[in-house]
C-alpha positions, -999 to +999 in steps of 0.1 A: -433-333+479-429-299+462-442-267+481-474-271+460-481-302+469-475-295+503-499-267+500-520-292+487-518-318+509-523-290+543-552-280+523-542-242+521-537-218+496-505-205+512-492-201+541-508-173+556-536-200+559-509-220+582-531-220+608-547-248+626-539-279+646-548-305+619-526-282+597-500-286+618-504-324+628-505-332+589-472-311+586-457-339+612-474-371+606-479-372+570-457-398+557-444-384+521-409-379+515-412-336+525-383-321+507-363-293+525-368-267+500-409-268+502-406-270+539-386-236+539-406-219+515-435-224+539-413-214+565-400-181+548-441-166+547-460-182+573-473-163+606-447-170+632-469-162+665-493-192+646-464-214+642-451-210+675-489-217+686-494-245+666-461-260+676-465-255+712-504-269+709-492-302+690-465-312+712-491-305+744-513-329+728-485-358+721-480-354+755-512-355+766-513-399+757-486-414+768-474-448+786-473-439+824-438-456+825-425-440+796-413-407+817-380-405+800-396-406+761-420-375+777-392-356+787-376-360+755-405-350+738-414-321+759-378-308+752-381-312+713-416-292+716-396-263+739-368-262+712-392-256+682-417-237+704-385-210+713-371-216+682-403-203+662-406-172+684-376-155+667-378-163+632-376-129+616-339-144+600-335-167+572-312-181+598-335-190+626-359-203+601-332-226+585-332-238+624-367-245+626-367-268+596-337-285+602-351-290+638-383-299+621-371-325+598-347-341+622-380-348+649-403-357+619-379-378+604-368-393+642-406-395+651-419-415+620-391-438+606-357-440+623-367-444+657-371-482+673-399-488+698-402-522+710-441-534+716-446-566+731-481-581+735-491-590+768-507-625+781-514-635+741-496-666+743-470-678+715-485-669+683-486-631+691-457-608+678-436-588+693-436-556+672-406-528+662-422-499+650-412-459+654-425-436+679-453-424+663-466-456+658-463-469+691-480-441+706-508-442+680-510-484+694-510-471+724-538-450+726-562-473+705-552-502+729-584-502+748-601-506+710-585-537+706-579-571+728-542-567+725-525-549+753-487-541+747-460-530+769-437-506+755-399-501+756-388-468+744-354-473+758-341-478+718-358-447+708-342-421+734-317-421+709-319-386+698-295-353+701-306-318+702-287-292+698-280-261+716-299-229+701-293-196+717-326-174+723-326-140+725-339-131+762-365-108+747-384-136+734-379-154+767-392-124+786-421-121+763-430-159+771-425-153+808-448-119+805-474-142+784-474-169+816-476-142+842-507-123+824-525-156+823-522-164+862-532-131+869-562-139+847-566-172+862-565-157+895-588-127+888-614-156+878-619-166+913 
């Protein structure tokens, strides 16, 4: 997909209009081959404190809907989110934005095709399947589990598979997180 038909497909005019959840959930889910080069472009002129938003809002709501015994696959998630979330912060550089997106693509990439989830029904006898699907499917079976009269249990133990590497952050953008966290328990404190 070429930056214009990315810009196409997020339904913006460019990126400055990089700027809602949807937005950002399309980026992720949609299932189009996104080459690097359109992905970077988008990177190199959108609003970073909306990025860093949008990323940390998406990953919140992954999280939100997920198997109770699946503790390990939230902490693995919860990590990626951190790493793109602290990541995004600093991406004044072309070389923290080459992060991002090769961060990006690795999880989106992980998320909806290489990973291996195992879904196996539950009291449906013999002619149910057992089902090996990536993560993002499995978590989109899970949630819509109580829409259907199939009930799965999930191993994620296949799908842990995944590396992440070791980013350093400049303590000014971890300070201004920390600052950011502070100011809204004050606020939440003030409120009663």
């Amino acid at each position: 997909m070429s930056y214009e038909e990315l810009l196409k497909v997020l339904e913006i005019e460019s990126a400055q209009d990089f700027a809602f959840f949807e937005q950002y959930a399309e980026l992720v889910e949609n299932e189009e081959e996104l080459a690097y080069e359109a992905l970077m472009q988008l990177l190199e002129e959108v609003d970073y404190e909306a990025l860093t938003e949008l990323t940390e809002g998406y990953f919140e709501e992954l999280l939100r809907y997920m198997p109770d015994e699946a503790t390990d696959l939230y902490t693995l998630l919860d990590t990626i989110g951190k790493t793109l979330a602290s990541i995004a912060r600093t991406m004044e550089t072309s070389e923290n934005q080459q992060m991002y997106g090769d961060e990006f693509i690795k999880f989106r990439n992980w998320f909806l095709f290489d990973s291996e989830v195992r879904c196996i029904p539950i009291d449906e006898g013999d002619d149910a399947e057992e089902l090996l699907v990536p993560v993002s499917e499995a978590l989109t079976l899970y949630r819509s589990q109580n829409l259907t009269e199939i009930e799965y249990q999930f191993d994620f133990e296949d799908a842990l598979n995944y590396s992440i590497d070791e980013y350093i952050v400049s303590l000014s953008s971890l300070d201004s997180e920390e600052d950011e966290d502070d100011e809204d328990e004050a606020t939440d404190y003030d409120d009663y």
